[in-house]
C-alpha positions in Angstrom: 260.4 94.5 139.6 261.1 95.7 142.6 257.9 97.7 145.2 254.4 97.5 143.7 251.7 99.0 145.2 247.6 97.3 143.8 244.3 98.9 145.2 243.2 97.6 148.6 241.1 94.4 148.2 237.3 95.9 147.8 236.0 93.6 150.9 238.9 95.9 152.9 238.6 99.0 151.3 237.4 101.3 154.8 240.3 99.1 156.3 242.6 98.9 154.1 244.6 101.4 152.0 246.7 99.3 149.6 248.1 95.6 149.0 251.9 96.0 147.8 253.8 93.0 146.6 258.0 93.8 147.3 260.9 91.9 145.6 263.5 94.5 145.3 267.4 94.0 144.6 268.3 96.4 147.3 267.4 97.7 151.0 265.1 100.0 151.5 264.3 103.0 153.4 261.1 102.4 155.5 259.4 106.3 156.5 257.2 106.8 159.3 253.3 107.4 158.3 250.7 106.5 160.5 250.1 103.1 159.6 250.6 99.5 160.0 250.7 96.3 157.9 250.5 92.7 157.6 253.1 91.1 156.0 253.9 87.7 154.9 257.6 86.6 154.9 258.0 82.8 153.5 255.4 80.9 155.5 255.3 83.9 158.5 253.1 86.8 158.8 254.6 89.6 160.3 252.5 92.7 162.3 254.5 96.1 161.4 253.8 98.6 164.2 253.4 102.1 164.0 257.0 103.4 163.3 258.3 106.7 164.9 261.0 106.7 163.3 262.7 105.6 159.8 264.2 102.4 159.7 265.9 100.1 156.5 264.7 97.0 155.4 266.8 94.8 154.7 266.9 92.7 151.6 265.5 89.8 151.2 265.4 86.5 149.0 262.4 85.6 148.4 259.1 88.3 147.7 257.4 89.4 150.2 253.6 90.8 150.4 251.6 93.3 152.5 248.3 94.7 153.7 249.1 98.8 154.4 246.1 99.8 156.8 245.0 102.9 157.4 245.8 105.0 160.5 244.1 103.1 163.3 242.5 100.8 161.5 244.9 97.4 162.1 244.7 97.2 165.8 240.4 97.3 165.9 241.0 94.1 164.4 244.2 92.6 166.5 242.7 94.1 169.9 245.8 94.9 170.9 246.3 98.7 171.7 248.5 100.0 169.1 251.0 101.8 171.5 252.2 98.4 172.6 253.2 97.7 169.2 255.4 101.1 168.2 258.4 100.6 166.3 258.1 96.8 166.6 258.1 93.6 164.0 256.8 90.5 165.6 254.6 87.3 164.3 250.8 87.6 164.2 250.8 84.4 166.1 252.1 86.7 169.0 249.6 89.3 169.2 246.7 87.1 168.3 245.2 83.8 167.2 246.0 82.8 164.1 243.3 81.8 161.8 243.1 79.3 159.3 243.0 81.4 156.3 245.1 81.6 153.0 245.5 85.0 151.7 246.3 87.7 153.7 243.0 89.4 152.5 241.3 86.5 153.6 243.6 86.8 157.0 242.2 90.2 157.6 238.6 89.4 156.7 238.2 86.2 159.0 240.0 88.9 161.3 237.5 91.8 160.7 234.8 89.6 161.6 235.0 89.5 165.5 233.5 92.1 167.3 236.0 95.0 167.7 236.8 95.8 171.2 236.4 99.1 172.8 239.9 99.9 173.8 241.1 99.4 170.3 238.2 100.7 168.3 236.5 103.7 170.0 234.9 104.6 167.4 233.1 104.0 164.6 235.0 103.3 161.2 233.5 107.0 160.2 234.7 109.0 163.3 237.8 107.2 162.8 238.3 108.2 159.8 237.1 111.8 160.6 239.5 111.8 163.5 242.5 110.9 161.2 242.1 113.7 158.6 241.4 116.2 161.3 244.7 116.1 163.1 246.2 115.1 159.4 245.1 118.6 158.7 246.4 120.0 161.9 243.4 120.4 163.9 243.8 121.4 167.5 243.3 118.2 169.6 240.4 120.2 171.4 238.3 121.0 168.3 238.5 117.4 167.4 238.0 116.4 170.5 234.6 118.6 170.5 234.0 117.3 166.8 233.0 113.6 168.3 231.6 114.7 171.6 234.5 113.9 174.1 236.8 115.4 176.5 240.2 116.1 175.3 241.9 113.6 177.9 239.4 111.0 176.5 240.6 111.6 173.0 244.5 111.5 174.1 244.1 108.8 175.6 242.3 106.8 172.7 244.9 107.7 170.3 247.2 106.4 172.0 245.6 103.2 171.7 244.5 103.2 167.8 247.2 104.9 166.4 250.3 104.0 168.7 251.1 107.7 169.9 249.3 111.0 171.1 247.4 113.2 169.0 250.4 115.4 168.8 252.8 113.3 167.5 250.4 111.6 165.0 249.8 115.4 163.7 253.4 115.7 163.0 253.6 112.0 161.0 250.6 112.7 159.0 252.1 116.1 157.7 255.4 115.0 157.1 253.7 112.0 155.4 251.9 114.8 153.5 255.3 116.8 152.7 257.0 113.6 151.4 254.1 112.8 149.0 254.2 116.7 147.5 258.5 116.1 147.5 258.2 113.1 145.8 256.0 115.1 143.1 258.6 117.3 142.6 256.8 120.5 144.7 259.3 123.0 145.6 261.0 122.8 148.8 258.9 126.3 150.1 255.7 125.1 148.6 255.8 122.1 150.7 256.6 123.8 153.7 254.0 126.6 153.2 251.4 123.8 152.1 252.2 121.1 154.8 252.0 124.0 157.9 255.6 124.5 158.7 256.8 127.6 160.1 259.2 127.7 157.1 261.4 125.5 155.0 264.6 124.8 157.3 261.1 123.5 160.0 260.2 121.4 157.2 264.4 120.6 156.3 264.8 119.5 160.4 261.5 117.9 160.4 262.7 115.4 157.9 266.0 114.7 159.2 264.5 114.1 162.4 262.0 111.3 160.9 263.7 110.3 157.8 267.3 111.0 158.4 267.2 112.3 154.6 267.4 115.1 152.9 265.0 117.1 151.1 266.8 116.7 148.0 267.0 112.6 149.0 263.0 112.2 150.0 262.4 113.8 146.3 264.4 112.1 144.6 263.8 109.1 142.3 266.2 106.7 144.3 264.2 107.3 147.4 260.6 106.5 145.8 259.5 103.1 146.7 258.7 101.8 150.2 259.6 98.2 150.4 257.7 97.0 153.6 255.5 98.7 156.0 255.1 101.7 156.0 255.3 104.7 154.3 252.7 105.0 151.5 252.9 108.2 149.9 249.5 108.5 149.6 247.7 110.6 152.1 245.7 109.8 155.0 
């Protein structure tokens, strides 16, 4: 019982990073990481945004399921430009038609079929995902930038768009997504810090109180391990 996580459905796999099924006994604590979901509560399904910030999910009665996309991926399909979606819960029905479909991997199919729209999908599924692991790895925005031939406005401005923040602060998710992956494995505290990029471990200690609210100590330990609803995979972009 509790949060289960199943491989992403193989029609979804560039799309998709994982289905998760959630019927735990008790809130949960939701961590920023780049990504957003579909969900379905009771007969409603939910768009998760792109968090900022950690929030709890409350408990509820009956299971709910999810789609966790990767970084960028979700709104190519919604055509709505992520940023307009940050920290925010709201119905599918709101952001776009809702199709006739029964699964939510048959959802997100029917939804992947439409012709993504520029604003929203800049690039192709491979740049995108080229993108994504370049500032994941700390890449200065201009060498990315140069990596898929535009200017560095031009590439601020898109992630803006597909991810729901700048290129800076998507950096600074994706590594403390990274840190909390390597806590969670039981990494020492300065091994994470040296291996993630931070100056040193109190950068890394106020970088996760700043977007977790929780300790190192609490992001490692056991209690603190499953994710309940979007996001905050601890696998790595």
């Amino acid at each position: 019982m509790g949060y289960r996580e199943h491989p992403a459905p193989i029609q979804l796999h560039g799309l998709v990073e994982s289905a998760w099924v959630s019927d735990a006994d008790a809130p949960a604590h939701v961590l920023p990481d780049g990504c957003m979901d579909l969900i379905r509560m009771d007969e409603t399904v939910i768009v998760a945004g792109p968090d900022t910030f950690a929030a709890t999910a409350a408990l509820r009665p009956q299971p709910i399921a999810g789609l966790r996309f990767r970084p960028g991926a979700l709104p190519r399909l919604l055509g709505v430009p992520a940023a307009e979606l940050r920290n925010i819960r709201l119905p599918l029905a709101d952001v776009t038609a809702v199709l006739a479909a029964g699964t939510l991997t048959e959802l997100a199919a029917a939804l992947a079929v439409d012709r993504p729209r520029a604003q929203t999908a800049p690039w192709p599924l491979p740049v995108l995902g080229h993108v994504t692991r370049r500032l994941a790895a700390g890449a200065p925005v201009s060498e990315v930038a140069d990596d898929i031939g535009q200017s560095t406005r031009s590439l601020q401005r898109q992630c803006a768009a597909v991810y729901g923040y700048g290129p800076a602060m998507l950096r600074r998710i994706l590594r403390f997504r990274r840190s909390v992956a390597m806590l969670r494995g039981g990494v020492p505290f300065a091994q994470v810090a040296a291996a993630a990029g931070y100056a040193d471990q109190p950068h890394l200690h106020r970088e996760a109180r700043a977007l977790s609210g929780l300790t190192l100590g609490q992001l490692g330990s056991s209690a603190n391990r499953s994710t309940e609803t979007p996001s905050g995979s601890s696998t790595v972009a």
